[in-house]
C-alpha angles and dihedrals in degrees: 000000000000116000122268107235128196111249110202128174107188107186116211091241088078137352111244116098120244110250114171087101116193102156131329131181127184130191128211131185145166087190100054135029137206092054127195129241131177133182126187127209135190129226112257131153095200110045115075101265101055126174093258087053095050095048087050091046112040111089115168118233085032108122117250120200118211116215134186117189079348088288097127110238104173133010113199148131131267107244102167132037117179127166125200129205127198114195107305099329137022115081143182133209114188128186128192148168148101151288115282082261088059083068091043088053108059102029125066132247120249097267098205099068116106112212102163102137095014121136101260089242089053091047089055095047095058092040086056101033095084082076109040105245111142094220123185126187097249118192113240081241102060090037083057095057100043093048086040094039095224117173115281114282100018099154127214141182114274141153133229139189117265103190103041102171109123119223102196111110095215139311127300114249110266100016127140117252087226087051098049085044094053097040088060090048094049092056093053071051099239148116129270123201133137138252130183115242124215088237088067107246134112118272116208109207117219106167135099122250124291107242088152112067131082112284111248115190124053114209118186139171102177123181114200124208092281092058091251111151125220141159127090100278111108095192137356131188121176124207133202115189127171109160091108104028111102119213083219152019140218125180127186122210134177136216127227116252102267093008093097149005092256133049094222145024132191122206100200111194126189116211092246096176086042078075103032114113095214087055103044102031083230098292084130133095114230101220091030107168114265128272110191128187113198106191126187101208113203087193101047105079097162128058081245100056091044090055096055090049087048092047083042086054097049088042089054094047089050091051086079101030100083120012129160120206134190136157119224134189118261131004104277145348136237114274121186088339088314134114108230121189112215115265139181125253090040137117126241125190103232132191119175113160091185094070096063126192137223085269095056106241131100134262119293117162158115113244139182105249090218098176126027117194113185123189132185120203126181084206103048111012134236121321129153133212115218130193121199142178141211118270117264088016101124116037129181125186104225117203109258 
């Protein structure tokens, strides 16, 4: 029996949590930002959140903090706000929105802010602060324990930028705050996602994945002789996908006149993961015919910087090569004796012997949960989908 959690959403126009739960499900990514969350409410006149109070509290465009087991899981804004009504009674509230990144995404930076030379954190925060979201660089390994809601000070392996001056003179006009963000962070060549604080504010994530940590969660489905299934996934699909996922990667990049001794440089990467057999369970044809990606970058001005963005542009073509995907029953499981919500940017032991690989036996690895969706249902309980990757799948090459 999986345990029940406490599913809370606070909204920042008055402290006291909605609790008139219908459904609510909450997406979280490493991979994408701007994530979608929904929560549904019914209509009630003697519980606390009453359909009066909700009328008197909900603002769009107000933040609103998820919470499970009051460890925060995603900090957005409310974007959309519909009601439904069914003959003289029964009655539907229904919330949605993104992440903060979502707001960062669609709408531009203030182009006139210089930030060359500028801390990174200080950079983001001026990038961000046109729209009023308190960011702070947060380390993959905090995020992990707040989402996770490990005990206070649980330490894990992260990476963070050394040298942190930005050399970008100032945005582009028109550009999206999330886009000149990322396009910084790419050229220190790592990720950007977001994580909520419990402080309340909004982390911004700047680190690689973790291949490196134990792995914390286990996910079977077994079949014995007999054919009898067991194990706590519910359901599993794997995809392999390589219709955008070049063998091989070339990017061009010029000096400045004066700045070097030639005019132009060229960083060529082979997809070295598209061909391992760890990686691609041996789907792959081992002298598959090219496809090659030549890229002009306009930001990458050194051999080095161009390489990190090559080795970006193949990491960001793998995210969606191979991907495993299963629902489970509950938020979490018991590590170690203790409960463990599931978190991005972690590692599960999984063992499915009914995805079956070239080689003919099942699946038997450890692999990266790159996106989390919860969703909690009155109906049907809490599940949550997870989405996970190979190791050493996606690789990014960090400044050092």
């Amino acid at each position: 029996m999986a345990t029940t959690h406490t599913v809370t959403l606070t909204l920042a126009n008055g402290p006291t949590p909605i609790d008139t739960w219908d459904r609510a499900i909450v997406s979280l990514s490493m991979l994408r930002a701007g994530q979608p969350w929904t929560v549904s409410c019914w209509r009630t006149t003697t519980d606390r959140t009453t359909w009066e109070v909700l009328a008197r509290r909900v603002r769009l465009m107000d933040r609103a903090t998820l919470s499970i087991d009051g460890h925060p899981q995603l900090v957005g804004r409310i974007e959309t706000w519909e009601r439904h009504a069914e003959g003289h009674g029964e009655c539907l509230a229904v919330l949605s929105g993104r992440d903060l990144a979502g707001v960062a995404q669609t709408f531009d930076v203030n182009p006139t802010i210089r930030i060359r030379n500028a801390a990174l954190e200080d950079a983001l925060r001026d990038i961000f602060g046109g729209m009023d979201l308190d960011v702070r660089i947060t380390p993959a390994a905090s995020a992990r324990e707040v989402q996770s809601a490990r005990r206070p000070g649980a330490r894990g392996a992260g990476t963070r930028p050394r040298r942190s001056v930005v050399d970008i003179a100032h945005p582009r006009v028109g550009e999206k705050a999330w886009q000149t963000a990322e396009h910084i962070v790419r050229r220190l060549g790592f990720m950007l996602w977001v994580a909520p604080r419990t402080d309340g504010s909004v982390g911004i994530v700047v680190d690689a994945p973790d291949y490196t940590q134990a792995p914390s969660y286990t996910l079977t489905r077994t079949l014995d002789a007999r054919g009898v299934g067991g194990g706590n996934i519910l359901g599993g699909s794997e995809v392999f996908s390589t219709q955008d996922v070049p063998t091989a990667v070339a990017v061009y990049t010029g000096s400045v006149r004066g700045e070097g001794e030639s005019a132009r440089s060229r960083a060529s990467i082979v997809n070295e993961p598209l061909f391992d057999p760890a990686i691609n369970r041996g789907f792959v044809l081992e002298d598959a015919s090219p496809q090659p990606v030549h890229m002009r970058s306009d930001r990458a001005r050194t051999l080095e910087a161009a390489t990190r963005e090559a080795h970006r542009t193949i990491a960001d073509a793998m995210a969606g090569f191979r991907r495993y995907k299963c629902s489970v029953q509950g938020f979490g499981q018991r590590v170690q004796g203790e409960d463990r919500l599931y978190a991005v940017n972690t590692i599960a032991t999984v063992r499915d012997d009914l995805m079956i690989g070239a080689d003919g036996r099942g699946m038997d690895e450890r692999m990266l949960i790159t996106e989390v969706e919860f969703t909690h249902s009155r109906k049907e309980g809490q599940t949550t989908s997870l989405t996970l990757v190979p190791l050493n799948s996606i690789v990014v090459t960090p400044e050092v």
